[in-house]
N, C-alpha and C positions, 0 to 999 in steps of 0.2 A: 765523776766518771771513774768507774773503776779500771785500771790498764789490765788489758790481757796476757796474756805469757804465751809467747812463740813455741809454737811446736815442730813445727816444719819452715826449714828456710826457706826461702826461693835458690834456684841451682843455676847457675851460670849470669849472665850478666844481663841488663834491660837493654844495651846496646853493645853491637859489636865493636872487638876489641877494635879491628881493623878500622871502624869507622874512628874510633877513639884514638886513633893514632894518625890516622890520615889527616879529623881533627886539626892534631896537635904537629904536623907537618915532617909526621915521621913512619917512615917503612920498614924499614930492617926491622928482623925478629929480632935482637939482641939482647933488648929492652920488655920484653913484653911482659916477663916478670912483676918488674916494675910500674908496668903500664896497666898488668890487672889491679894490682895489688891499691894503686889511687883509686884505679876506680871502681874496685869494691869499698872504699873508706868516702868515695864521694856519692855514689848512691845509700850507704848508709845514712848520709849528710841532710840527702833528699831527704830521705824516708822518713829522717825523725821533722826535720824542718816542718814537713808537708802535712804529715801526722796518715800518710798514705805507704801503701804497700806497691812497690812497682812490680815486680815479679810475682806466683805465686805462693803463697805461703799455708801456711795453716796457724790458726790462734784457736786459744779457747780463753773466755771471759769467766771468770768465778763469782761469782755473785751471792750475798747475803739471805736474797730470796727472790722473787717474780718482780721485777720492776714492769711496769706499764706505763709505757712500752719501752723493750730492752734495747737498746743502742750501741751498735757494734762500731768500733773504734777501726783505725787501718783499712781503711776500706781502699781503694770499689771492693765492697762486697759481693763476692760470686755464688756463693750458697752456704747453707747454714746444715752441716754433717750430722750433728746430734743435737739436744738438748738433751741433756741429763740430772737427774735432783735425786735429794735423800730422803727417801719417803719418813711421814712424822713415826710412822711403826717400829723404825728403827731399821728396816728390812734391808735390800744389799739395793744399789742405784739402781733406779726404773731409767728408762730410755722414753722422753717423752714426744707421742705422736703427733704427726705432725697438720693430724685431726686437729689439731685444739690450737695451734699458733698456725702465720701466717710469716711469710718475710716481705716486707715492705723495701723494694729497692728506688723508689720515687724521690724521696729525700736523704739528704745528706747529713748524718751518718744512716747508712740504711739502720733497718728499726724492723725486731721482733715484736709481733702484734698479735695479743689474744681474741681469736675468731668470735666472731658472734655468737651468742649461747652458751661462751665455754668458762668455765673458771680457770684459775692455776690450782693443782692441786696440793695439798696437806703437807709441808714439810719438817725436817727433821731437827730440832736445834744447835743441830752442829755447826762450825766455821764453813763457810764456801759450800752450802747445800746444792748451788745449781750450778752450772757448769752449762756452758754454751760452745762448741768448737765452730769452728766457721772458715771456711777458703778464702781468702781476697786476694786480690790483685789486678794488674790490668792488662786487658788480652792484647792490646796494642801499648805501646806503653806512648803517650802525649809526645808529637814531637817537641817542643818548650824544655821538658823533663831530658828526654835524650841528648839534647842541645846543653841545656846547665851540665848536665855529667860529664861532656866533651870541656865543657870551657874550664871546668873545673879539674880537671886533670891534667889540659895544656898549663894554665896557669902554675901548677903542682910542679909539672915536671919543668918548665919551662926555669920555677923560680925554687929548684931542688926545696919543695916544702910540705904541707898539708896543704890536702882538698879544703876551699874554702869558698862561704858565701859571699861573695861580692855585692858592686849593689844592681849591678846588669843582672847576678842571676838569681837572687831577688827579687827582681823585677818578673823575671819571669816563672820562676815556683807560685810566687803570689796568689793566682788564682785556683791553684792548685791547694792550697793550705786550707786545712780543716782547723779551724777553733773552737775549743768548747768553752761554755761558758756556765759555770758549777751557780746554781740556785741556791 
């Protein structure tokens, strides 16, 4: 599985800060510095653990050429913006229609799927000819997910340290974790 490159981060946090403080049995602003700052390092924590995007982001995949079918990483997958390739002519990147693929959100990792009748078209022999950009993220974010962020930042500030995986939140990322398993 190839990794995609981040284009757009997600902007603010998957839970509020208030909730994440209240959490952690604490009110005064005084701290809130402090209090984003865990728990923007503890949902990164998530994010890679899970192999999921909590907030919305934007990615694009590069890929060698047409894989069938193409498998988008980071997901919940929310829509696929472009696909783009370097035609075999040499010509400047075509924007491919969205005639000829399909996006498949039923299985996990969602999965670009070439339509019936269609081919992929002729491309270029250059590095990284296709390019796939794609939105993910989640429109509610799991309570479980917002839950690990809070304990993970009590814990943090609690024990002046890093955001960390325990085995409680562990337990509960769990069902949430994407594995891939390379053929």
């Amino acid at each position: 599985m190839t990794n995609p490159t981040l284009i757009t981060a997600a902007t603010g946090l998957p839970v509020a800060l208030d909730v994440i403080k209240q959490f952690s049995g604490y009110e005064d602003s005084d701290k809130d510095a402090l209090f984003t700052l865990l728990a923007k390092a503890a949902v990164k924590l998530v994010e890679e653990w899970t192999g999921r995007s909590l907030g919305e982001q934007t990615w694009q995949l590069t890929l060698a050429g047409f894989d069938c079918p193409i498998e988008l990483s980071r997901g919940p997958v929310l829509a696929v913006t472009g696909i783009e390739y370097d035609p075999a002519d040499g010509g400047d990147a075509i924007d491919l229609t969205d005639t000829v693929w399909s996006l498949d959100l039923v299985g996990d990792p969602a999965r670009v799927v070439l339509d019936d009748g269609q081919s992929w078209p002729a491309l270029a022999t250059t590095p990284g000819p296709v390019r796939v950009t794609y939105t993910t993220g989640y429109a509610a974010v799991p309570e479980p997910l917002q839950l690990a962020i809070c304990a993970m930042v009590r814990d943090a500030f609690d024990n002046r340290g890093m955001p960390a995986l325990s085995g409680a939140v562990i337990d509960s990322l769990s069902p949430y974790r994407t594995l891939w398993i390379c053929a």
